[in-house]
N, C-alpha and C positions, 0 to 999 in steps of 0.2 A: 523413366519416361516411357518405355515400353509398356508400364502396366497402364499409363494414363491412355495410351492408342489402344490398348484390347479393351478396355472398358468404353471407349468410343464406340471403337465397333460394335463390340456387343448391345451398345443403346441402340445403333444405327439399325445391327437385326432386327431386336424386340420393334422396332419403330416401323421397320418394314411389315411384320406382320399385322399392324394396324390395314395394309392396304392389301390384302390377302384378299383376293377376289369373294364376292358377294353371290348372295344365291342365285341362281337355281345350281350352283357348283358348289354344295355345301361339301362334300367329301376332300372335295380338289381345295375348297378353301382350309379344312381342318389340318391334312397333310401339308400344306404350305405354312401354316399358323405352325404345327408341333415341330417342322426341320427350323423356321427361324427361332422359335424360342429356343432349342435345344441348340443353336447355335448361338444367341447370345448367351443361354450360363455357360457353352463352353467356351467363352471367346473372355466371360467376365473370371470361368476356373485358370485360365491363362496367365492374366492380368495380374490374378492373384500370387499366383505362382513367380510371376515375375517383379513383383514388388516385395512381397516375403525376400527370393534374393537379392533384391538392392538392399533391402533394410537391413540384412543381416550381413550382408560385407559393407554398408555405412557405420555400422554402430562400432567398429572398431579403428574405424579411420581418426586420425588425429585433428583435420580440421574438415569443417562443414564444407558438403557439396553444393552447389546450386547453379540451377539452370532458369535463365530468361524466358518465359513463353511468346513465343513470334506475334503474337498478338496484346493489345492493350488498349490504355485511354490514356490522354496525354495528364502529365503530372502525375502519376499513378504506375508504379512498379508490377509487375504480375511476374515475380520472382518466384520460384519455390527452392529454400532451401533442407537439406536434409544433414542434422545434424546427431549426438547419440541419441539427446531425448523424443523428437521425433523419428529417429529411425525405434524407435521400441515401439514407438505405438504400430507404426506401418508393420510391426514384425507382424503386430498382434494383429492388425486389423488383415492381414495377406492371409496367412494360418487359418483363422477364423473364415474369412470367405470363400477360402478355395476347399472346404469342407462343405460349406454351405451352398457352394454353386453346385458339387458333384450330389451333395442331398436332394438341392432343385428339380435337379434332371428327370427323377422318379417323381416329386411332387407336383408337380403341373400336369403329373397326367391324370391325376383325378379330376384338374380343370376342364378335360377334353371335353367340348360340346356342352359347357355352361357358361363361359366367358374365357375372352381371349387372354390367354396367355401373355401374349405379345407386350401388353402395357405392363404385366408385369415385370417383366425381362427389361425391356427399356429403363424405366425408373431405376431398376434393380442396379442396372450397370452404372446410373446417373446417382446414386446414392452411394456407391464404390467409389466414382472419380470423385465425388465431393470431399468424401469421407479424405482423401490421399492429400486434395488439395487443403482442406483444414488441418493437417498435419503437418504439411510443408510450405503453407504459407510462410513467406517474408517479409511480409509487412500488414499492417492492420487492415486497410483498404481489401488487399486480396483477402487475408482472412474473414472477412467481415462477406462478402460478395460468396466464396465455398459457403461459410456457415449458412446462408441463407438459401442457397442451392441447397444442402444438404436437408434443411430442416423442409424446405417445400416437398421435395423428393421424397422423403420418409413418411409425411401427410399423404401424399399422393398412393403410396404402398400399404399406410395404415388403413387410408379408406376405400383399399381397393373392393370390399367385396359392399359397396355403400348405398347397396337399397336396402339393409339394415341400418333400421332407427341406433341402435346400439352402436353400432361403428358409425354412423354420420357426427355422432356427438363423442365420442371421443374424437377422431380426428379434430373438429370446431375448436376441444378444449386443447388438443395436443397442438393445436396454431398458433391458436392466443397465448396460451405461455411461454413458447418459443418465440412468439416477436416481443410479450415482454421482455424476456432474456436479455434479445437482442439488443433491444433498446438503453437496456442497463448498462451493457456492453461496452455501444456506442458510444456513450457520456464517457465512460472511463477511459474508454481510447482516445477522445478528443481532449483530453486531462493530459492524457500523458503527452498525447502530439503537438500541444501549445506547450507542455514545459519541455518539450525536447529540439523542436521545432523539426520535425519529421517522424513518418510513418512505419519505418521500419525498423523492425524488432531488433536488429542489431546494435541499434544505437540506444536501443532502451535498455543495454544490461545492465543494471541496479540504477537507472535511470529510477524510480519511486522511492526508492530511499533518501532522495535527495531532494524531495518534494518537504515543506512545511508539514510537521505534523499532520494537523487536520487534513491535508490534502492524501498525504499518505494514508489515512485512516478512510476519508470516503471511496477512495481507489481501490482498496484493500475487499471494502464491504461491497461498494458498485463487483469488482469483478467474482467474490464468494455469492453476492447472489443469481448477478446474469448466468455463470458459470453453473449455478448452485441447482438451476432450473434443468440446464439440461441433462445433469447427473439424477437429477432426482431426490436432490435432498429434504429431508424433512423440514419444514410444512411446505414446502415447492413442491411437492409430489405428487398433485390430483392428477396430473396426465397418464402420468406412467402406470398405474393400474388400471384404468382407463382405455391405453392403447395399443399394450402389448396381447392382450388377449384376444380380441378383435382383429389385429392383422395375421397375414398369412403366418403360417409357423415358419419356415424360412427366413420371413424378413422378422419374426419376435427374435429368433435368434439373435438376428444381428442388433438389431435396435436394444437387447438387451444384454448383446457381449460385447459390442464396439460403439454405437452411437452415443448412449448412454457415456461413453466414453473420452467422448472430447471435451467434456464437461472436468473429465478429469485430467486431461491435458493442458487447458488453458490453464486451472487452478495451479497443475504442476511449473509451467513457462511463468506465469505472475507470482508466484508464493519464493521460487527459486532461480529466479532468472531476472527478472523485474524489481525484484528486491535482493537487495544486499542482507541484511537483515532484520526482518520486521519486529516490529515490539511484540514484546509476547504476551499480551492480549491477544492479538492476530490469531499466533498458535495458540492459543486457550477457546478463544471462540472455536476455527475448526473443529479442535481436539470433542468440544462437546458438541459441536453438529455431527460431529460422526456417532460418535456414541449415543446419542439417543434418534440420529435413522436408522444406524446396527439394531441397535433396542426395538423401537418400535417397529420397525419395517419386519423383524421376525414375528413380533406379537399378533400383526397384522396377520401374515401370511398363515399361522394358527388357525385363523377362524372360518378360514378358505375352504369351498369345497371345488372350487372352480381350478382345474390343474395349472391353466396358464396363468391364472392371477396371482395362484397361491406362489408362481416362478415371479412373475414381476414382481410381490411384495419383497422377493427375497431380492432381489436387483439392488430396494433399497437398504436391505441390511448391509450388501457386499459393498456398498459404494463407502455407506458408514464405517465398514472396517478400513477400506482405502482411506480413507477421508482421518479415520485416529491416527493412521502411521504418516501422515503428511501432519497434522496435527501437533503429534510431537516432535515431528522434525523439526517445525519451525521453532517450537519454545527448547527444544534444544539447544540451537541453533541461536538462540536471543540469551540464553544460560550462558553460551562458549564454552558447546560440548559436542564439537564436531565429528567427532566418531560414535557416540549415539545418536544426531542426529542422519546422519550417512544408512545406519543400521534401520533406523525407523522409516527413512527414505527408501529405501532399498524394499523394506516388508511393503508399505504401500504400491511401488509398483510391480514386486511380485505379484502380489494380489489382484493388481489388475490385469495382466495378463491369466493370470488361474483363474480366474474370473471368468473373463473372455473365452475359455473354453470349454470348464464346465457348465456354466450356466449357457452358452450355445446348446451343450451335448442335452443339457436337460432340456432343455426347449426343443429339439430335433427329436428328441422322444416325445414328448408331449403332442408334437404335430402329429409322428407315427400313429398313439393315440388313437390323435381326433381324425386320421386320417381314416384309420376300420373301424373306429366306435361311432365317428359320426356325433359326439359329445364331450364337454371339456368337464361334466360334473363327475368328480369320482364317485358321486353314490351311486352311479349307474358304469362300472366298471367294473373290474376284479377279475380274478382268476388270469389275465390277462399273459401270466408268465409259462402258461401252456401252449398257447395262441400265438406268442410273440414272443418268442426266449431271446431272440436275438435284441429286439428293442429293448427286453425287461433288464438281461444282464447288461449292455451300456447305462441303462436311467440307472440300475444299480451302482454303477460305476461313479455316475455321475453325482448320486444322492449320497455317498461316502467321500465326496470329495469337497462338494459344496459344505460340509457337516464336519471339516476340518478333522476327520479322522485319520491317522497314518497308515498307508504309506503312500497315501495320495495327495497331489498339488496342493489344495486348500491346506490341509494340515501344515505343510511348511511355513507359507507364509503366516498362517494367522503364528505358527509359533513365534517367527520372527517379530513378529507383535505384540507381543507378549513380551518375549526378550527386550524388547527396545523400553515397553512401559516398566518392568523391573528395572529396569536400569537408572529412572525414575529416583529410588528409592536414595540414592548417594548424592542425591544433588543439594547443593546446601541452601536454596531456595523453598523457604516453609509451606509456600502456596504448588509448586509442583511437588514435593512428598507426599501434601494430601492428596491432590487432581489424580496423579497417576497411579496409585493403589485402587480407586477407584472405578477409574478409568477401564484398570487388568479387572477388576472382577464383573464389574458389566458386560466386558468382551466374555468372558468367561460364562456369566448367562446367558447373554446371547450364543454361545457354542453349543450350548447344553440345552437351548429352545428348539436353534436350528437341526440339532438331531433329533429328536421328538418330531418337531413338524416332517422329516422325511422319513421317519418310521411310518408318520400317517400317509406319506404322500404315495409311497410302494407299496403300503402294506395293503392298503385300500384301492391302491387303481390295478395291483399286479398278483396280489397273494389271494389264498380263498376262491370262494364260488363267483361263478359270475354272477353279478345285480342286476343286468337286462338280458332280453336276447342279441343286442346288438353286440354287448361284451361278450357270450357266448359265441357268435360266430365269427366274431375278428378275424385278423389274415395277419403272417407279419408282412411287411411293407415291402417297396421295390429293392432292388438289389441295390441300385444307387444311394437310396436312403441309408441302405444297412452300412455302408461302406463308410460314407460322413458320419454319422456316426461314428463308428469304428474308429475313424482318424482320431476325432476329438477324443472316446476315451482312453486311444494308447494317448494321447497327449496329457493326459491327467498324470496317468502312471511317470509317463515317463519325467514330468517336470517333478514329479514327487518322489522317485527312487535316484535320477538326475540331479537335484539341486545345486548339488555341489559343481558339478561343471557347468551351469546356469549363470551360478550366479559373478562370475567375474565378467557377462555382459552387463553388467552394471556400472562395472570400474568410470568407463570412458563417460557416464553418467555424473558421478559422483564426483568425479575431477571436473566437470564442468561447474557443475552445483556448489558443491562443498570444499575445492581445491585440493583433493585426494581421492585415492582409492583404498577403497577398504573392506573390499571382496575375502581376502587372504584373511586376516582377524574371525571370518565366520565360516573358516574351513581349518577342520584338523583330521587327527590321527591319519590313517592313511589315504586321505583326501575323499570317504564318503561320510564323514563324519559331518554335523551341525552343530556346529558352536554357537554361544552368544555373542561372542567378541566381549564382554564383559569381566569383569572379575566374581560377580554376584550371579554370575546364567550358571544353564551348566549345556552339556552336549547332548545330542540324540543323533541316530543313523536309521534313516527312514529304510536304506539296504536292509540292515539288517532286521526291522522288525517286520519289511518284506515277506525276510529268509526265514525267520520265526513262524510266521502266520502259514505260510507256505510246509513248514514242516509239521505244525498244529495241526494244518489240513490234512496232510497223507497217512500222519499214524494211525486216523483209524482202518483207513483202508491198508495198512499194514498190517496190525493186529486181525485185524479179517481173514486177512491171504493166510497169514499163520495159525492162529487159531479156529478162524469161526468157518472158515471153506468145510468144513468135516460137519458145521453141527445144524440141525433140523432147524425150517424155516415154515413158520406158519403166516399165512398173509389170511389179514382181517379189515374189517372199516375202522377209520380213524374213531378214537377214544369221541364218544358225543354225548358225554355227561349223562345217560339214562336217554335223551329223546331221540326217537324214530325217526328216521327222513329228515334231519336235519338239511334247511335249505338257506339262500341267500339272507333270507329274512331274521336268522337266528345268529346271522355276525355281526360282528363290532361297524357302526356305523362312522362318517370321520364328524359327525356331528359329537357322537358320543366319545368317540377318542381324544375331541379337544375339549370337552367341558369341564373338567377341573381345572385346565389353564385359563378358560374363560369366567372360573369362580374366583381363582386366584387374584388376576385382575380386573375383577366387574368395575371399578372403578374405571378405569380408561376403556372399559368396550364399552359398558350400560348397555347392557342386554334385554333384547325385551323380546317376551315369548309368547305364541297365543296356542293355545289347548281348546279343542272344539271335541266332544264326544258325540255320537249319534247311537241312539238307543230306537229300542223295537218295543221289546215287551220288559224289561226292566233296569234302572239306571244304575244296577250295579251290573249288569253284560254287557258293553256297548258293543255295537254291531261294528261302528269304525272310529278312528279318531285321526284327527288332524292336530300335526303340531308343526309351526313354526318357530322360527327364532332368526334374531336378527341381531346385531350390533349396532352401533351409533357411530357414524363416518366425522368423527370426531371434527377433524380439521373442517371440511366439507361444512357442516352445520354449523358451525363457531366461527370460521373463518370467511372463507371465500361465499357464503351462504348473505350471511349479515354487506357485506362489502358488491355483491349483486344487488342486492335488493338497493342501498345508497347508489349504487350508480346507476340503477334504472328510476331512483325520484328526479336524480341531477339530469338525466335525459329526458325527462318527459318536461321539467322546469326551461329544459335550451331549448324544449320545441317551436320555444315563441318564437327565438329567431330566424328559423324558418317561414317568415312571413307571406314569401308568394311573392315577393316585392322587387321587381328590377330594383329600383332605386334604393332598395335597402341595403340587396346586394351589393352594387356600385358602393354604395358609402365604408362597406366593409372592405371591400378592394381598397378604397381610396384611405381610410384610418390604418391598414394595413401597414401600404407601401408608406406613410407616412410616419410609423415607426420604427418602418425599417432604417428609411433614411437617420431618423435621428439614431438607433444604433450607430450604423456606419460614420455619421457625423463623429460622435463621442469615440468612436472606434480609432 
């Protein structure tokens, strides 16, 4: 409750500096604008801090807390309860913004004297108390009332900078498919509230299992796709590339480490809470929505030269690999294999927590960025890790974590996923023997994408020469920035050399979900070890290849002290194949670094290129050449393309009814209420 009052006030700040006296006292109003904003993120880094510890002494409590809010509508609960599985998300979503409020404190001051700060801070805190309220909603009504706070709020932040054409149209498209969502939503909750005869979630535990088939099946699918939208899932996904790039870097963070995220809450409350045990179709559909947004949401981000998009495409890979390990939980779970599916549960929501802070830390880099380059294209970056050691070793951090390399966060869980789809292999169901070997080796390309893509993503915005002079003269970032930062990538580390003390906050999870814990099964030797919990896994200890890498590193600076302090050192220019003056122009471009992945699958990009030469005095010298390339927005031109253009013939055909006509009007009124009555009649 305490965090929901400082996220009050913090809106209340930001809201004040809206009325920050007006010119001719432009100094006196800038000074009053930077103490209120820098009062609301500290007021929203508090909030943070104080809901992070509610969530983290709830999640081990045995029975759920809830508190009444003094205010309401009559018939209508505004309950919030906190329970283990909403206290995990609040863990995550506290962590995550009280990094991101203390990163704010330095970024708004590039806004000094180009627009107020103020609106930002308000919304900022109004997108925290949402974010809190859709987590601890207890009943649909509330839920449904934050979700929609939440989703206006985050429009309001995306389109903050919106006398760009490019940000006015993403926000539009990031509206529309958040009230489709909603709307899907809606239906499903009014499904379950006529067969329950109330709104709150308490009484819906496996409340859908007990619905007729088909009912069960359209509840299932209503809530994977309203759900589906705000995660990001493939082919729901036009927003999210869309609108993470275009807003501030502070609020891409969040919108792509927590908002993105309640998408994967409700999924988790419906798939394991809502249901008893769904058919496992259920979990087969998931299992393959994941795997192919994991799949293609890296493929996508390949072809990126745009920093922050090339992060959003990766949003949807991440969501994809949550989305396999809920996946096989379920047809686990439909199998009657309750310790693999616990195991597969457990990787999914590790990951969404690892998630939610590396891909923050990478997006908080990426602002840093754009914050001295003034550009989000890495062809005009580079050298950047001169300039900005301090930003470049966190993105460093962050791009071996996202890239599920050991001994950072990502690496655990995707393991844990891996583990749970081998385990697959013993089931004596023929259609999951196939599904899940399949399943592990697409996650496995996908592993082996997402490292390539962030070999390009640092090698190119942070290694080599710089590519402009704006990358030339960068600066690294405020102190406050470097700091957020910093939280986020000890936090990679430490959930990745950590795990094993992690993961029994799960327990009180799984005994809700599953009717056990099964924390202990995925901890041995002397409790930093990583088990499968299976008989066919085997173990790894992230400590220990830590303590390897760590000793790999020092020996050569020990063979040095010992041998090489005595022997002669000549310093030269780097090896440059025979040419002089080697400059920007002579390195690897991220055009060129991703075009054998783009040969590979010319079939899903369809690449289309134009080559222009300009000659003088003969067309074998050209004086200069132009080359573009491009891809095909696949879904965009197939999908939502053909389905625009049908729904602008069906509106220009209704325009007739627009006649201009009182009395046409009135008749619509009057055929209207005329059918409503006979509803209610037949009702």
């Amino acid at each position: 409750m305490g965090g929901l009052i400082a996220y009050l006030a913090g809106a209340v700040a930001g809201l004040a500096g809206l009325g920050a006296p007006r010119r001719p006292h432009r100094q006196a109003r800038s000074r009053v604008e930077k103490s209120l904003c820098h009062w609301a993120f500290g007021l929203a880094l508090a909030g943070a801090l104080l809901e992070a510890a509610a969530a983290a002494a709830a999640i081990g409590q045995p029975a759920a807390a809830t508190w009444s809010l003094p205010f309401g509508v009559p018939f209508f609960s505004w309950t919030v309860r906190l329970n283990a599985l909403s206290a995990y998300f609040n863990l995550a979503l506290g962590v995550l913004s009280a990094a991101v409020s203390i990163y704010s404190l330095g970024y708004v001051r590039g806004m000094e004297g180009r627009r107020n700060a103020g609106v930002l801070g308000f919304f900022y805190n109004i997108l925290l108390l949402s974010l809190t309220l859709v987590f601890t909603a207890a009943n649909a009504f509330f839920f449904l009332v934050a979700w929609e706070v939440m989703a206006l709020s985050a429009y309001c932040l995306v389109s903050f900078e919106h006398e760009k054409e490019e940000t006015r149209r993403a926000g539009i498209v990031f509206l529309i498919m958040s009230h489709a969502g909603t709307g899907l939503l809606l239906i499903a909750f009014l499904m379950l509230g006529q067969a329950g005869g109330t709104l709150d979630f308490a009484a819906w535990h496996h409340l859908a299992s007990r619905l007729p088939a088909w009912e069960q099946g359209t509840v299932f699918v209503l809530f994977l796709l309203g759900f589906g939208v705000k995660a990001g899932i493939i082919p729901l996904h036009v927003w999210l590339p869309a609108a993470h790039p275009v807003a501030p870097s502070n609020i891409s963070a969040l919108m792509s480490g927590i908002v993105i995220k309640t998408g994967i809450y409700g999924m988790a409350l419906v798939f394991f809470d809502f249901f008893a045990i769904p058919p496992m179709w259920a979990g087969m559909v998931v299992l393959g929505v994941g795997v192919v947004s994991a799949l293609l949401g890296v493929l996508y981000a390949l072809m990126e030269h745009d920093l922050k998009r090339l992060l959003a495409y990766h949003s949807i890979e991440n969501i994809g690999i949550i989305l396999i390990g809920f996946g096989a939980a379920l047809v686990f779970r439909a199998l009657g294999h309750p310790a693999l599916a616990a195991i597969a549960l457990i990787a999914g929501l590790y990951h969404t927590m690892n998630h939610a802070i590396f891909k923050g830390l990478l997006f908080l880099g990426a602002g840093s960025v754009l914050h001295a380059t003034h550009t989000r294209n890495m062809e005009e970056m580079g050298g950047l890790i001169r300039r900005m050691p301090v930003t470049a070793l966190c993105f460093l951090v962050g791009s071996i974590a996202i890239s599920g390399l050991p001994p950072l966060n990502g690496f655990v869980s995707e393991w844990l996923t891996y583990q749970a789809l081998l385990g697959g292999f013993g089931s004596t169901q023929k259609l999951a023997r196939v599904v899940f070997p399949i399943a592990g080796a697409l996650l496995a390309l996908t592993a082996a994408l997402a490292a390539a893509c962030f070999v390009k993503a640092f090698g190119i915005s942070f290694l080599a020469l710089p590519r402009s002079e704006k990358a030339a003269e960068a600066r690294e970032t405020a102190l406050s920035m470097r700091i957020g930062m910093g939280i986020l990538a000890a936090g990679c580390v430490a959930l990745g050399l950590g795990a094993t003390w992690f993961l029994p906050i799960f327990d009180p999870i799984t005994e809700q979900t599953m009717g056990g814990r099964f924390s202990a099964m995925l901890i041995a030797g002397n409790g930093f070890v990583l088990s499968a919990g299976t008989p066919r896994g085997g173990t790894v200890s992230t400590a220990e290849i830590a303590a390897m890498l760590v000793l790999l590193t020092a020996l050569p600076g020990l063979f040095w002290l010992v041998w090489g302090r005595s022997s002669r050192r000549a310093a030269g220019p780097t090896w440059d194949c025979g040419l002089p003056g080697l400059t920007a122009d002579n390195q690897y471009t991220a055009t060129g670094f991703s075009k054998p992945i783009r040969m590979i699958f010319s079939a899903l990009y369809r690449p289309r290129r134009e080559i222009q030469a300009e000659y003088e005095v003969s067309p074998y010298y050209p004086t200069a050449i132009h080359f573009e390339s491009e891809i095909e927005p696949t879904f965009e031109k197939r999908v939502y393309d053909p389905f625009l253009e049908w729904l602008l013939r069906v509106s220009r055909r209704l325009r007739a009814v627009q006649a201009g006509s009182i009395h046409a009007y009135l008749a619509y009124i009057f055929l209207a209420l005329i059918a409503l009555l006979l509803f209610g009649v037949r009702g």
